[in-house]
N, CA, C and O atoms as CSV, one atom per row, in Angstrom:
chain,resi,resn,atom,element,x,y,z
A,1,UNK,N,N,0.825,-1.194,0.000
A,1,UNK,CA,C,0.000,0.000,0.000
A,1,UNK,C,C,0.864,1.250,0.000
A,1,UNK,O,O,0.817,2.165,-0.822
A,2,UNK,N,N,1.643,1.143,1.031
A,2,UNK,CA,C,2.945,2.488,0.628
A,2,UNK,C,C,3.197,2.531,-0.613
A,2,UNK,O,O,2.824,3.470,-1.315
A,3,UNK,N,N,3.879,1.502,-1.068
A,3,UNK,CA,C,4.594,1.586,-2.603
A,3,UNK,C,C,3.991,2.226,-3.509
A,3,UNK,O,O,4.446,2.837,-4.476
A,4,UNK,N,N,2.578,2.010,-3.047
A,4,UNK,CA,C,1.613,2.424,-4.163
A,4,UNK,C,C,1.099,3.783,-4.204
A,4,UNK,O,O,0.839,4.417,-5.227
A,5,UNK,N,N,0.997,4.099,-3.233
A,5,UNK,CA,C,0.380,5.563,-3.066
A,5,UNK,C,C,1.368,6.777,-2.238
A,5,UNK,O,O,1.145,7.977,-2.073
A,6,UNK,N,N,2.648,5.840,-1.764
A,6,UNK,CA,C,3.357,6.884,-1.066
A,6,UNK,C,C,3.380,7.281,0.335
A,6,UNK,O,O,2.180,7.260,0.608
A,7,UNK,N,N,3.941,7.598,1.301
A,7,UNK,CA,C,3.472,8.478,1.953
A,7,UNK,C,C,2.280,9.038,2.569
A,7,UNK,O,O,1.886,9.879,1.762
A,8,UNK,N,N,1.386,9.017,3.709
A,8,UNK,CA,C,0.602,9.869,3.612
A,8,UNK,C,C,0.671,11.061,3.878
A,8,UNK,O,O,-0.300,11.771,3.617
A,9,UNK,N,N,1.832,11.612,4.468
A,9,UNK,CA,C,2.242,13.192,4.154
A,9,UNK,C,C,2.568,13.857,2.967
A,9,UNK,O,O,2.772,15.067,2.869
A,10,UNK,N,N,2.629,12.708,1.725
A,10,UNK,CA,C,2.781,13.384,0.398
A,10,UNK,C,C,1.759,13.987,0.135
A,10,UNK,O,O,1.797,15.148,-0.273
A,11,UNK,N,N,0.311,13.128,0.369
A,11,UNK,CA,C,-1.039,13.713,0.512
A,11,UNK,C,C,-1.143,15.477,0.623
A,11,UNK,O,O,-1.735,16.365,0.009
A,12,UNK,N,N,-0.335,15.400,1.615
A,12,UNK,CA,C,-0.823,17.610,2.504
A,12,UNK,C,C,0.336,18.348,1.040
A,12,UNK,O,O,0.292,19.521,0.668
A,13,UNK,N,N,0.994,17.580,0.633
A,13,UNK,CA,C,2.031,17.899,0.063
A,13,UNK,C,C,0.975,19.023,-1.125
A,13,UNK,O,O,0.829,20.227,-1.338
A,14,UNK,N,N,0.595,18.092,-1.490
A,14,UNK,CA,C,-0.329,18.331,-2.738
A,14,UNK,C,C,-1.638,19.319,-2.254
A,14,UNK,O,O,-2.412,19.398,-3.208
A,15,UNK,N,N,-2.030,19.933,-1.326
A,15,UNK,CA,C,-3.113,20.519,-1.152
A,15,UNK,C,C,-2.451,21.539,-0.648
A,15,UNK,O,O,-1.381,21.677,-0.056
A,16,UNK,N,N,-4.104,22.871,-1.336
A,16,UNK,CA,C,-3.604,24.119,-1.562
A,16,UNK,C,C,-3.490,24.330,0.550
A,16,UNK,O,O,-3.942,23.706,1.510
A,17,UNK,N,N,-2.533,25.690,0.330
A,17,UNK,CA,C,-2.346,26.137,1.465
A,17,UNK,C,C,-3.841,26.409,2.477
A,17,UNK,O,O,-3.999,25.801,3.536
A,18,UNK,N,N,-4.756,27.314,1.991
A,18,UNK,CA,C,-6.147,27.348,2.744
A,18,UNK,C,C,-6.857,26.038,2.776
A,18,UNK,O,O,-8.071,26.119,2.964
A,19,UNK,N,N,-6.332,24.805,2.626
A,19,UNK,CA,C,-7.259,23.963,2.796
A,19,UNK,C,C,-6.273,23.350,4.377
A,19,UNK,O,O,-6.842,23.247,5.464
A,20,UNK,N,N,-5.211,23.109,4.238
A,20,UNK,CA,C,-4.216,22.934,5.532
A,20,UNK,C,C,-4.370,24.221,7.125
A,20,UNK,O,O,-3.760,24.145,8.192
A,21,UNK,N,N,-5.240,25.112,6.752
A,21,UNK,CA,C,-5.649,26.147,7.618
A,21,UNK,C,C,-7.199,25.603,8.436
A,21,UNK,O,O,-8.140,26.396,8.476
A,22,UNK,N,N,-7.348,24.028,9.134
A,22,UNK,CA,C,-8.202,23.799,9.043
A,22,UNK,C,C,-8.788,25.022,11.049
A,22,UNK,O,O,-9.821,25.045,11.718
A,23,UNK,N,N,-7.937,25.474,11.130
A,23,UNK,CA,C,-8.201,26.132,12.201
A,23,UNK,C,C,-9.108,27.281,12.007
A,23,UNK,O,O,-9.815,27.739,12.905
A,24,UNK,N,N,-9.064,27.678,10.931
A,24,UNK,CA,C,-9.866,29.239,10.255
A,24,UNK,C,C,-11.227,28.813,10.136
A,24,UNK,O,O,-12.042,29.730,10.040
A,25,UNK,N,N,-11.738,27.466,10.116
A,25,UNK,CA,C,-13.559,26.877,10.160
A,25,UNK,C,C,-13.469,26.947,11.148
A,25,UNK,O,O,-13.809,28.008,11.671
A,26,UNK,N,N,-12.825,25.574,12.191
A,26,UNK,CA,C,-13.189,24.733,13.088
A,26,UNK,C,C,-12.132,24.865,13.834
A,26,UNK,O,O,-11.000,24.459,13.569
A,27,UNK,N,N,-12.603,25.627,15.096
A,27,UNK,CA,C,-11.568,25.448,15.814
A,27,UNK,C,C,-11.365,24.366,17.192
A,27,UNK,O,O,-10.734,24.417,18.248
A,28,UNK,N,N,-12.114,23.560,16.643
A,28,UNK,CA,C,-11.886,22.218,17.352
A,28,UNK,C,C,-10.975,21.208,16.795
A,28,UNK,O,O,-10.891,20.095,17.313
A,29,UNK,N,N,-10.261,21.558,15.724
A,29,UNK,CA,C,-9.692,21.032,15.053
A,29,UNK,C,C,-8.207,20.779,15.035
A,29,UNK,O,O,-7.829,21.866,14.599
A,30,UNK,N,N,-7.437,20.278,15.164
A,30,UNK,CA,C,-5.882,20.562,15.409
A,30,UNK,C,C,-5.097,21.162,14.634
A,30,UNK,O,O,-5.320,21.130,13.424
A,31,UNK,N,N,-4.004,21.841,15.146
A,31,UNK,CA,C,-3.609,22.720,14.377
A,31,UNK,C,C,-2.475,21.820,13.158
A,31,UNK,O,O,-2.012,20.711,13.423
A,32,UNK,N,N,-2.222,22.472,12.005
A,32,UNK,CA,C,-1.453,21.725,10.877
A,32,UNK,C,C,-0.400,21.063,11.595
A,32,UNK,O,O,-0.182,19.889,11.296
A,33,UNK,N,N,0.417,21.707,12.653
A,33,UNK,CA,C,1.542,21.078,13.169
A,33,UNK,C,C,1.479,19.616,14.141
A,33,UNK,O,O,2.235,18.666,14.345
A,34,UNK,N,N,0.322,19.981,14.528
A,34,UNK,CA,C,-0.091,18.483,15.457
A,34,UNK,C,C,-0.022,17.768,14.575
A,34,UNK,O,O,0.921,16.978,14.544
A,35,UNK,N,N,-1.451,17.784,13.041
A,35,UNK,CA,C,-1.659,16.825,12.219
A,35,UNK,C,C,-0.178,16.255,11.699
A,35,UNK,O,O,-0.050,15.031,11.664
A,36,UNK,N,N,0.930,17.081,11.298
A,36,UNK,CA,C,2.142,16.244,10.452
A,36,UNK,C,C,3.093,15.807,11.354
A,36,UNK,O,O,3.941,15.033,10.910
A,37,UNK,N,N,3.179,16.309,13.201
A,37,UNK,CA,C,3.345,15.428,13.763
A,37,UNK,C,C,2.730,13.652,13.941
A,37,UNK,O,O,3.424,12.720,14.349
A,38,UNK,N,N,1.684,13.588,13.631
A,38,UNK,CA,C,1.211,12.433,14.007
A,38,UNK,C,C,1.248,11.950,12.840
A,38,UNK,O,O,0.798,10.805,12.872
A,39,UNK,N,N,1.650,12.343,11.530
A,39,UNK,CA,C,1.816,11.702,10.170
A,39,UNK,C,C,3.185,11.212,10.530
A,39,UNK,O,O,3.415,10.026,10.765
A,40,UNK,N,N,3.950,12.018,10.561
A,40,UNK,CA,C,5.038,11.628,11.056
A,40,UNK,C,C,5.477,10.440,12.280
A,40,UNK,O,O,6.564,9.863,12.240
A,41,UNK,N,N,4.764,10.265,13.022
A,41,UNK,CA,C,4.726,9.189,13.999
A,41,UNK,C,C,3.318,7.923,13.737
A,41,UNK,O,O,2.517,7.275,14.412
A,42,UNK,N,N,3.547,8.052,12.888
A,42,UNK,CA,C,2.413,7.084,12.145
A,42,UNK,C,C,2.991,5.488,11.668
A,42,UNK,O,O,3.201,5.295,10.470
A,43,UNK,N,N,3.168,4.668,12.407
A,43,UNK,CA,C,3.677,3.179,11.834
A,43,UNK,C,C,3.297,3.574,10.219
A,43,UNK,O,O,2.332,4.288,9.946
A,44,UNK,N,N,4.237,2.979,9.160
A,44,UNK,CA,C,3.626,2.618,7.671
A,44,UNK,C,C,2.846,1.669,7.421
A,44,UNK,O,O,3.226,0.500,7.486
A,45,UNK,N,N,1.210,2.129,6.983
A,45,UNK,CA,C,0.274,1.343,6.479
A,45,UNK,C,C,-1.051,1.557,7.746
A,45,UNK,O,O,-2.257,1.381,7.571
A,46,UNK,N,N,-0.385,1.963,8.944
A,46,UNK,CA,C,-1.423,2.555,9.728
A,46,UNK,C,C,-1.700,4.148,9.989
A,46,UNK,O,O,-1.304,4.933,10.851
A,47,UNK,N,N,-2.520,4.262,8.904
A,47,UNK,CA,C,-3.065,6.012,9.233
A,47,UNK,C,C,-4.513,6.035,9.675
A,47,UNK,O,O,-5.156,7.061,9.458
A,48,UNK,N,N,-5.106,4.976,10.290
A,48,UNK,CA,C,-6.239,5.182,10.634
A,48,UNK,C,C,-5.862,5.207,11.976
A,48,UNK,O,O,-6.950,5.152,12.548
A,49,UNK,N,N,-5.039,5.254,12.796
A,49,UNK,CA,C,-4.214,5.919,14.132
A,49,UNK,C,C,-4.461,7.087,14.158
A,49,UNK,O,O,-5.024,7.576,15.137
A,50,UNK,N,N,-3.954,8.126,12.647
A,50,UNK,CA,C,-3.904,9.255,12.733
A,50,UNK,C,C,-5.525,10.396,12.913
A,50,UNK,O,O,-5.648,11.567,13.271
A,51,UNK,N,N,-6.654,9.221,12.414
A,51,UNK,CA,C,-7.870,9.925,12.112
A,51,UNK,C,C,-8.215,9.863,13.978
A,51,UNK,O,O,-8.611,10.825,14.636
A,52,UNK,N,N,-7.915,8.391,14.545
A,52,UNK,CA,C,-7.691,8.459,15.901
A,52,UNK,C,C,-7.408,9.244,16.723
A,52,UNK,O,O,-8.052,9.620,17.703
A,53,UNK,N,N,-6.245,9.581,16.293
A,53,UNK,CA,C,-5.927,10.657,16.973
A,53,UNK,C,C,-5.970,11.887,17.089
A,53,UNK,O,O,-5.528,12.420,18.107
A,54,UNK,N,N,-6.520,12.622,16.055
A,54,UNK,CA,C,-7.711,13.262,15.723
A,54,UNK,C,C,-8.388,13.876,15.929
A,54,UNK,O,O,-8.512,15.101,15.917
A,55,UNK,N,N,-9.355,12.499,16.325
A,55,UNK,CA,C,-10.896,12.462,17.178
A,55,UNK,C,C,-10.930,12.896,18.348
A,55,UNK,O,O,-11.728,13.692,18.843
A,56,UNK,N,N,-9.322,11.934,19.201
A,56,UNK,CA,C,-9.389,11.668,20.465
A,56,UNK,C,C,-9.160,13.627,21.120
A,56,UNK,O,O,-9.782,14.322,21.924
A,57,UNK,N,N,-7.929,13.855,20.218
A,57,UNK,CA,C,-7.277,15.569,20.450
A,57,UNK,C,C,-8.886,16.632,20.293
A,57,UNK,O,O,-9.135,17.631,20.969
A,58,UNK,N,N,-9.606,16.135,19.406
A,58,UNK,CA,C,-11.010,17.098,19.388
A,58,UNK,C,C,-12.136,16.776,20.599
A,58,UNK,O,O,-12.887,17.588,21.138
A,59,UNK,N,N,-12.004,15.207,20.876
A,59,UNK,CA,C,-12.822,15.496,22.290
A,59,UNK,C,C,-12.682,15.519,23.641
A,59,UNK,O,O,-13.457,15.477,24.596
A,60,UNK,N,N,-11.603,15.589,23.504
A,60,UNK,CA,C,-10.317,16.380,24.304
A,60,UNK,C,C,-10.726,18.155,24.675
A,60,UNK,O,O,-10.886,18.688,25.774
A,61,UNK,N,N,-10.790,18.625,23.571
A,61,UNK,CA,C,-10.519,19.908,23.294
A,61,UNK,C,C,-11.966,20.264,23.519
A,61,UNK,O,O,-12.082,21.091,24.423
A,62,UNK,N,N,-13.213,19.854,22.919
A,62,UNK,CA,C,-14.103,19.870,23.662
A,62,UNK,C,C,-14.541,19.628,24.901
A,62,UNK,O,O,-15.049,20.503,25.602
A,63,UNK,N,N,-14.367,18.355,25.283
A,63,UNK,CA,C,-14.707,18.373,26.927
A,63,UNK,C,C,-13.834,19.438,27.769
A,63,UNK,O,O,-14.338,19.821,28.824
A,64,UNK,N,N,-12.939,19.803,27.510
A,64,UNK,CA,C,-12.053,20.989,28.147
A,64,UNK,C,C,-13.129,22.094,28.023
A,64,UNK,O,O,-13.520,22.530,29.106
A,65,UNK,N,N,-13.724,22.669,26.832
A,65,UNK,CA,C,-13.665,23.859,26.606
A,65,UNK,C,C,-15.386,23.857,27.335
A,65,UNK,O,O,-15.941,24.908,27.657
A,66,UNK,N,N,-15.953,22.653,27.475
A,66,UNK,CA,C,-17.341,22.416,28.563
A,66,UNK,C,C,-16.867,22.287,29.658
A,66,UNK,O,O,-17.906,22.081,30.285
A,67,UNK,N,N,-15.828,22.236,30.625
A,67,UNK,CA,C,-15.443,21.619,31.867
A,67,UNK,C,C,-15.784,23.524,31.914
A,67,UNK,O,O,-16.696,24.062,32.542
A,68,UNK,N,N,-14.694,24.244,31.014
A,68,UNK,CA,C,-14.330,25.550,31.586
A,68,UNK,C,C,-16.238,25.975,31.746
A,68,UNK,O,O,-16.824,25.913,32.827
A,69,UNK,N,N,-16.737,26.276,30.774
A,69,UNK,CA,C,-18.030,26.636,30.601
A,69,UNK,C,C,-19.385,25.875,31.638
A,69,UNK,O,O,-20.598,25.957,31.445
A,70,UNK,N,N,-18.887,25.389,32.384
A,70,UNK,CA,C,-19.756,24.687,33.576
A,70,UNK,C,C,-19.073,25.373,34.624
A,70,UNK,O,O,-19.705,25.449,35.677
A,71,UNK,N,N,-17.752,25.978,34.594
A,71,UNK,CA,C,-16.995,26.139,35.714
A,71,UNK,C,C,-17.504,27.638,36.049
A,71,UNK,O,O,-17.705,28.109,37.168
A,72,UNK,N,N,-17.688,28.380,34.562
A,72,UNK,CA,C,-18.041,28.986,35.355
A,72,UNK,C,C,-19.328,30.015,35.339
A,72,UNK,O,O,-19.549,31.199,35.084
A,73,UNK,N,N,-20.102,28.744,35.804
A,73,UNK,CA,C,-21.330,29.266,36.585
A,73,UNK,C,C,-21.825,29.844,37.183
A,73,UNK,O,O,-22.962,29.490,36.868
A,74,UNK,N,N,-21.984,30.708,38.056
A,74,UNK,CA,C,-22.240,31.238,39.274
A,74,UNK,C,C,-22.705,30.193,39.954
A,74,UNK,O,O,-23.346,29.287,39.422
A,75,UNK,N,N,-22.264,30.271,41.805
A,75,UNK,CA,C,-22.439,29.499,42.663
A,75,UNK,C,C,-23.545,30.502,43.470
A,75,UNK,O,O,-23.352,31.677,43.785
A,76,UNK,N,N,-24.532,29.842,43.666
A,76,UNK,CA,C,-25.732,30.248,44.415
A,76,UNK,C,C,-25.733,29.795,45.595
A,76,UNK,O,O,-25.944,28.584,45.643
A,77,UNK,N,N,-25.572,30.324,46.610
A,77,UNK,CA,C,-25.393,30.130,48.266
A,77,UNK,C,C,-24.075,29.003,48.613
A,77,UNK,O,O,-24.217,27.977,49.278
A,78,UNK,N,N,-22.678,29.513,47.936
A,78,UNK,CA,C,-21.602,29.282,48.213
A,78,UNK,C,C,-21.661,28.017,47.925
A,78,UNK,O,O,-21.022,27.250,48.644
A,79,UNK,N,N,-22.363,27.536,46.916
A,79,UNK,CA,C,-22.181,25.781,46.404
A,79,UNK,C,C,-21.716,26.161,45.014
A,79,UNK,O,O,-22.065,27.061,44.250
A,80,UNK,N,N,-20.652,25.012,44.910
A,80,UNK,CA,C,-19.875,25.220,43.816
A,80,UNK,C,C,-20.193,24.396,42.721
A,80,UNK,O,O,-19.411,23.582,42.230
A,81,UNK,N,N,-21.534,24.643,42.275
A,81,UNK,CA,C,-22.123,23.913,41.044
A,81,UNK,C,C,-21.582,23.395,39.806
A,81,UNK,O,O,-21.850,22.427,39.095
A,82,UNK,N,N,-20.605,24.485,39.760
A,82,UNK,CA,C,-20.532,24.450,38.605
A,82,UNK,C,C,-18.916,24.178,38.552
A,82,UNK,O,O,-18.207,24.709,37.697
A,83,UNK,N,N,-18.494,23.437,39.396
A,83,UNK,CA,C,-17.386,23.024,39.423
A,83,UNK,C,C,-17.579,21.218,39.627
A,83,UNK,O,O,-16.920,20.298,39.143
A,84,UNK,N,N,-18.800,21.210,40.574
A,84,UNK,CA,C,-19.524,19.958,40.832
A,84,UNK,C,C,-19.666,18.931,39.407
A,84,UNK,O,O,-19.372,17.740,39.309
A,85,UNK,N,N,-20.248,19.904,38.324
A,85,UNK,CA,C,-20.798,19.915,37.661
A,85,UNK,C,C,-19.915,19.575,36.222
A,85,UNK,O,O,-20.346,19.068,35.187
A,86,UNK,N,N,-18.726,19.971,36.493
A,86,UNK,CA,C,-17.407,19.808,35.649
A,86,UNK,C,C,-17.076,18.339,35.471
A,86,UNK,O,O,-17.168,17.486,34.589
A,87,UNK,N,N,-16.561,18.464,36.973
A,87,UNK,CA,C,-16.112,17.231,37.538
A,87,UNK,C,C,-16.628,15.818,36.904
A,87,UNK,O,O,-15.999,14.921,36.342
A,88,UNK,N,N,-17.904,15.952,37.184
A,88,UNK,CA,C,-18.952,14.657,37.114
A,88,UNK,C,C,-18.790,15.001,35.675
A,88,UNK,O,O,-17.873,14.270,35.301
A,89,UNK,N,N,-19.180,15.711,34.683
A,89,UNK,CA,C,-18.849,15.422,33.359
A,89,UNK,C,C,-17.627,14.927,33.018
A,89,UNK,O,O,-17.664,14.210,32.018
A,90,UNK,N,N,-16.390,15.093,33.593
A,90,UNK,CA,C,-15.205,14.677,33.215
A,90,UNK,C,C,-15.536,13.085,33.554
A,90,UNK,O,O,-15.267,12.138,32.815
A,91,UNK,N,N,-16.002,13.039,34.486
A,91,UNK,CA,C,-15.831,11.711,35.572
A,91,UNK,C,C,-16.199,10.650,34.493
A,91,UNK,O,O,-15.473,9.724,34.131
A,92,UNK,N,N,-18.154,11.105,33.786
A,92,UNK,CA,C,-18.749,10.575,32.941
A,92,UNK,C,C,-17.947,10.249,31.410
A,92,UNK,O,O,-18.224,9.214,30.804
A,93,UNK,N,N,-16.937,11.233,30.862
A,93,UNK,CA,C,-16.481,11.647,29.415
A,93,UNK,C,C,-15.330,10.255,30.106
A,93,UNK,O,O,-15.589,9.087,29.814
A,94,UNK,N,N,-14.510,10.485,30.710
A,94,UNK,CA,C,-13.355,9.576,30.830
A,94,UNK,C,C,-13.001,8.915,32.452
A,94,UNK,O,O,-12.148,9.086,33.323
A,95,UNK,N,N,-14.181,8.100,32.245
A,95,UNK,CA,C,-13.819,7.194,33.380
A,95,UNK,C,C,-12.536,6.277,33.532
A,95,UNK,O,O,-11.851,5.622,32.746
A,96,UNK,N,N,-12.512,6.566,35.129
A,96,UNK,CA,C,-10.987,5.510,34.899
A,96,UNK,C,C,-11.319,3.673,35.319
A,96,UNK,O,O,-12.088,3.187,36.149
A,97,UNK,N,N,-10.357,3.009,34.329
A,97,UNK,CA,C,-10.772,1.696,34.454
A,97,UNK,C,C,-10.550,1.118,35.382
A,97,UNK,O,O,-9.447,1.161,35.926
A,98,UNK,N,N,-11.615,0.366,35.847
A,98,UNK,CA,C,-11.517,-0.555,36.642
A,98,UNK,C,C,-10.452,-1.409,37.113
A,98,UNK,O,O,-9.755,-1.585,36.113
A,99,UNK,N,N,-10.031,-1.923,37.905
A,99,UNK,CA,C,-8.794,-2.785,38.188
A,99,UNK,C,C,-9.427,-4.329,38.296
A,99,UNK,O,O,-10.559,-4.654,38.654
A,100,UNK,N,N,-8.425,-5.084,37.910
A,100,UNK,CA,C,-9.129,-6.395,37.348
A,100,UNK,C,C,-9.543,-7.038,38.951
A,100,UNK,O,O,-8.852,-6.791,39.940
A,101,UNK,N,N,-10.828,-7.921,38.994
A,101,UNK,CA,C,-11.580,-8.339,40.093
A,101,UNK,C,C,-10.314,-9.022,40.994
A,101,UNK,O,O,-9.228,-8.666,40.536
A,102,UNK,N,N,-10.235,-9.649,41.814
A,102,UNK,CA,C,-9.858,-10.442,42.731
A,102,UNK,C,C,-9.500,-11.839,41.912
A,102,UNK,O,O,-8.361,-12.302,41.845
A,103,UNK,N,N,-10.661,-12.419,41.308
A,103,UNK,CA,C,-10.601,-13.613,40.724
A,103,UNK,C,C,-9.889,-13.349,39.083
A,103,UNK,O,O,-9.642,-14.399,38.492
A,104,UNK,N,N,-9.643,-12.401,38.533
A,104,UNK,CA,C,-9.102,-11.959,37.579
A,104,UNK,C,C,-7.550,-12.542,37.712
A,104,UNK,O,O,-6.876,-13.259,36.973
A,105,UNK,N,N,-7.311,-11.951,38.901
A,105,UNK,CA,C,-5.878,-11.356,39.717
A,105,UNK,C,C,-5.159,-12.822,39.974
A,105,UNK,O,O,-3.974,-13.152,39.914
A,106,UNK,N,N,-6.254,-13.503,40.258
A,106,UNK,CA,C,-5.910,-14.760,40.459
A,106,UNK,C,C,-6.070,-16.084,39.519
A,106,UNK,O,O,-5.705,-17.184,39.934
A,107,UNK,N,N,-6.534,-15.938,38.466
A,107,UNK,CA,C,-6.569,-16.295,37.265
A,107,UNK,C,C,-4.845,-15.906,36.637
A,107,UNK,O,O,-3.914,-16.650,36.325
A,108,UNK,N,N,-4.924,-15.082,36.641
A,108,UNK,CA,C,-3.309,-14.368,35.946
A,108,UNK,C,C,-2.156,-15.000,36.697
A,108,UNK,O,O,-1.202,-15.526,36.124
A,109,UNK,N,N,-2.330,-14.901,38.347
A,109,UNK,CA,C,-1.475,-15.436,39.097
A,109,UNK,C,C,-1.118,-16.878,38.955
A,109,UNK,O,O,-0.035,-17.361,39.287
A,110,UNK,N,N,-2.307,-17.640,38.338
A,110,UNK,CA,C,-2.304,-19.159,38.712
A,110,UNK,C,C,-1.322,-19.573,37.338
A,110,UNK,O,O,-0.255,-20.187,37.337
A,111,UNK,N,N,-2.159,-18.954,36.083
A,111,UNK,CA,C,-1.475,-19.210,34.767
A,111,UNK,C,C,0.036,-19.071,34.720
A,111,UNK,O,O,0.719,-19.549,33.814
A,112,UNK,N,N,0.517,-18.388,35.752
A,112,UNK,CA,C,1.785,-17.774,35.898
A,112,UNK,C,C,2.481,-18.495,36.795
A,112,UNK,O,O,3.688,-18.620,36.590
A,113,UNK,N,N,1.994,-19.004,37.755
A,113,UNK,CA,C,2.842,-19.776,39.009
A,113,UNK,C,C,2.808,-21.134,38.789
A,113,UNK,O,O,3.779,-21.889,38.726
A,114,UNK,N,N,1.285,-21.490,38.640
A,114,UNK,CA,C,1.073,-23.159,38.439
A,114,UNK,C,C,1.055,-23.880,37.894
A,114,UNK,O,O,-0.103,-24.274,38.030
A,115,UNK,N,N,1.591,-24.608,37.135
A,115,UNK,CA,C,1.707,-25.658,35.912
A,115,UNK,C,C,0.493,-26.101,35.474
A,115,UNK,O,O,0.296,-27.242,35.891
A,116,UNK,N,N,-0.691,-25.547,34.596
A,116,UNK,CA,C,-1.540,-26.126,34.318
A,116,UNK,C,C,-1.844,-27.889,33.604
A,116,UNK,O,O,-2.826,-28.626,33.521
A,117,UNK,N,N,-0.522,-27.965,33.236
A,117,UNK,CA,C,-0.164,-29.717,33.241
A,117,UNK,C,C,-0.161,-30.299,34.132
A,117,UNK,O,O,-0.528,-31.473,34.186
A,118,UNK,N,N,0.366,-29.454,35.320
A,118,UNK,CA,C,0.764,-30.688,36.623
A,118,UNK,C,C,-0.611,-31.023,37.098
A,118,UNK,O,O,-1.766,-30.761,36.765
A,119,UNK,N,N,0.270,-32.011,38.415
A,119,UNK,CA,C,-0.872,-32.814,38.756
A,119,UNK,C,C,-2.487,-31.583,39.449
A,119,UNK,O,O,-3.599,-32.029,39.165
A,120,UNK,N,N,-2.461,-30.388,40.154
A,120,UNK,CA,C,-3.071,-30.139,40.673
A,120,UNK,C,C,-3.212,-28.919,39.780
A,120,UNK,O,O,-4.361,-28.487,39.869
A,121,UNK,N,N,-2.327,-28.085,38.807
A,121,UNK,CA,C,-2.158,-26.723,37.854
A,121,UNK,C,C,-3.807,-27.272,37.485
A,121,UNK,O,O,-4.446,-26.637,38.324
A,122,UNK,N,N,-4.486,-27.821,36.960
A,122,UNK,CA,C,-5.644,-28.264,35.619
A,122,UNK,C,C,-6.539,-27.571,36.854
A,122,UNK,O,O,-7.051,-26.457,36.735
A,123,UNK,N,N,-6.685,-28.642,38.416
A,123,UNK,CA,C,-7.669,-28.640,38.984
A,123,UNK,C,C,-7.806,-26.934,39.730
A,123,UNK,O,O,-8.794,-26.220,39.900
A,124,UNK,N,N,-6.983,-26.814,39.910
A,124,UNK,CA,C,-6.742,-24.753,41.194
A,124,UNK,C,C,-6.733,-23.793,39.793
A,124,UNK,O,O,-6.463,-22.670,40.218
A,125,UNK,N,N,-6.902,-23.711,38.328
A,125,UNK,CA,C,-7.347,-23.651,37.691
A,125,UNK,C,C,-8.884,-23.313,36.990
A,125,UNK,O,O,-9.326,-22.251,36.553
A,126,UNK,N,N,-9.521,-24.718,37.077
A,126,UNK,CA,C,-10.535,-24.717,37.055
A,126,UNK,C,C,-11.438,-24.371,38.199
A,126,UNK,O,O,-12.611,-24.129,37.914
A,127,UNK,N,N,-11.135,-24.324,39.204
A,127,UNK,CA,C,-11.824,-23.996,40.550
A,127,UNK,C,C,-11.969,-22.188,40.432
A,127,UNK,O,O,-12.996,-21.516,40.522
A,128,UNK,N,N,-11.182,-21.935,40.303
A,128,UNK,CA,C,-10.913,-20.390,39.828
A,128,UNK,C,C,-11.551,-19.950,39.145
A,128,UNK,O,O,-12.262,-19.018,39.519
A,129,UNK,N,N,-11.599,-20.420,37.807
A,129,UNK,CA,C,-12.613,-20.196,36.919
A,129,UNK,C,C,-14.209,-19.955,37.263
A,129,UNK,O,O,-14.846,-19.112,36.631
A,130,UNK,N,N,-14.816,-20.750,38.306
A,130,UNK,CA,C,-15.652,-21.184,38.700
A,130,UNK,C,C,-16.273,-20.402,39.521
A,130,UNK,O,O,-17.499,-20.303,39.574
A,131,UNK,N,N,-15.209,-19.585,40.452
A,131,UNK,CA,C,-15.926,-18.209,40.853
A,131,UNK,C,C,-16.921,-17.556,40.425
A,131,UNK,O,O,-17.328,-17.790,39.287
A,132,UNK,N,N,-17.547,-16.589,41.230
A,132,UNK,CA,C,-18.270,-15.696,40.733
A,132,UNK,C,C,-17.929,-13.909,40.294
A,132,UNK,O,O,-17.736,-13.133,41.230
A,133,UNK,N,N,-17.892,-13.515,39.209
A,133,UNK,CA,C,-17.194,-12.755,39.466
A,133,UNK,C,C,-17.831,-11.584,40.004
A,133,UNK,O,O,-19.040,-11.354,40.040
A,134,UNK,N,N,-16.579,-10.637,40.552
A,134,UNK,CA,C,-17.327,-9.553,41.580
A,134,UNK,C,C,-18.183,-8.306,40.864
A,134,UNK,O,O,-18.758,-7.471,41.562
């Protein structure tokens, strides 16, 4: 696919200057220098990373520019609503993941310590499995 088409920074190569100004529409948009950074750090044959990354830098840039615009609210009898109010949207936009259950932990541990050949690896194994998970 390279061989064939090149580059995908040859792509910007070829387009007029006001079309690389995608900041002058949309300014949710990243600026030219981000975009040929991430062309530039782009494995060859994966540029659908780059549309990725992208996306991720625009709702980024949005949820920022709503965190600020909730922030600032006016607080009506010294409650900070609108900081409350940030927060929990961030909380909602990018939750942080979970840490693997107990029986996860121990699933990983067993595959790792116990010989699932040996005589007892098959059975402390399967018992594990068998949990419920939390």
């Amino acid at each position: 696919m390279t061989e064939e088409y090149g580059h995908i920074s040859d792509a910007f190569d070829n387009l007029p200057e006001e079309e690389l100004l995608m900041t002058d529409q949309q300014p949710i948009t990243p600026p030219p220098e981000i975009v040929h950074e991430w062309i530039d750090e782009a494995p060859p044959q994966t540029y659908y990373c780059i549309a990725e990354q992208a996306a991720q830098w625009g709702a980024d840039q949005e949820l920022k520019a709503c965190c600020e615009e909730l922030k600032s609210l006016p607080s009506p009898l010294g409650i900070p609503f609108g900081e409350m109010a940030s927060n929990a949207l961030r909380a909602a936009r990018r939750p942080k993941p979970k840490p693997p259950s107990l029986k996860e932990q121990a699933l990983e541990a067993a595959h790792i310590e116990v010989n699932p050949e040996g005589k007892y690896g098959s059975l402390i194994i399967r018992a594990l499995e068998l949990l419920p998970d939390e």
